[in-house]
N, C-alpha and C positions, 0 to 999 in steps of 0.2 A: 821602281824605275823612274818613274815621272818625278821622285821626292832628289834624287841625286841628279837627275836633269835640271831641277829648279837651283839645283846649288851649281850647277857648272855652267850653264847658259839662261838664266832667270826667265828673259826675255823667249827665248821658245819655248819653254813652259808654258809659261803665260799666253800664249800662242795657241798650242795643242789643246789649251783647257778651253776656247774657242770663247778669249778675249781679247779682240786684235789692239782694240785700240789702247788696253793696261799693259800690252806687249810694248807700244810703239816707245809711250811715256818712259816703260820700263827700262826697255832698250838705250834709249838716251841718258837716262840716270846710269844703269849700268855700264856702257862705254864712258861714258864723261870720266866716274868714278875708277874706272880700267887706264882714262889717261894718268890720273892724277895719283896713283896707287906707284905709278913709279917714281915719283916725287916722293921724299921725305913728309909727306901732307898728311895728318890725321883725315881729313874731310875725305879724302879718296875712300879708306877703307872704310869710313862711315857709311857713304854712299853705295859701296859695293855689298856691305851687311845687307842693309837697308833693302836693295834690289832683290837680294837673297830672298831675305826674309817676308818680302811681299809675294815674290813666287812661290814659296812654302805655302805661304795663306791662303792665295788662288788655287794652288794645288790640293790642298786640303777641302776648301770649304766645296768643291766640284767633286769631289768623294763623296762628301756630305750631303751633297742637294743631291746625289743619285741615292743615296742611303733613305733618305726621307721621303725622294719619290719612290722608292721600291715598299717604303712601309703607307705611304696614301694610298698605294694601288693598292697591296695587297687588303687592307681593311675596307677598301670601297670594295672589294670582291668580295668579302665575306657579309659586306653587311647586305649587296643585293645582287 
């Protein structure tokens, strides 16, 4: 859910993953890039990948860092 949130609204993703301020940045790369997408402009939809594919990353690596605190907890509870 969160992965097709990052591709349709980048910037609240990157929000809910509870990074306001890679939101704020995001948000303004993403709208900028929203203006200029309806212009004939290559740069718009560079921009707008670009937004995409940072919300992916943020989405992803916040998976990750609960994946790996779920396996540091669990081996500090085995080891004492």
């Amino acid at each position: 859910m969160m992965y097709l949130l990052a591709v349709i609204v980048p910037p609240l993703a990157i929000l809910l993953q509870g990074r306001p301020f890679q939101a704020v940045v995001n948000a303004a790369l993403w709208i900028g890039s929203l203006m200029f997408i309806l212009l004939p402009f290559v740069a718009g939809q560079l921009g707008w990948v670009i937004a995409v594919v940072w919300a992916l990353m943020v989405v992803h690596a916040r998976r990750q860092d609960a994946r790996d605190q779920r396996l540091i907890n669990e081996a500090l509870r085995r080891r004492g």
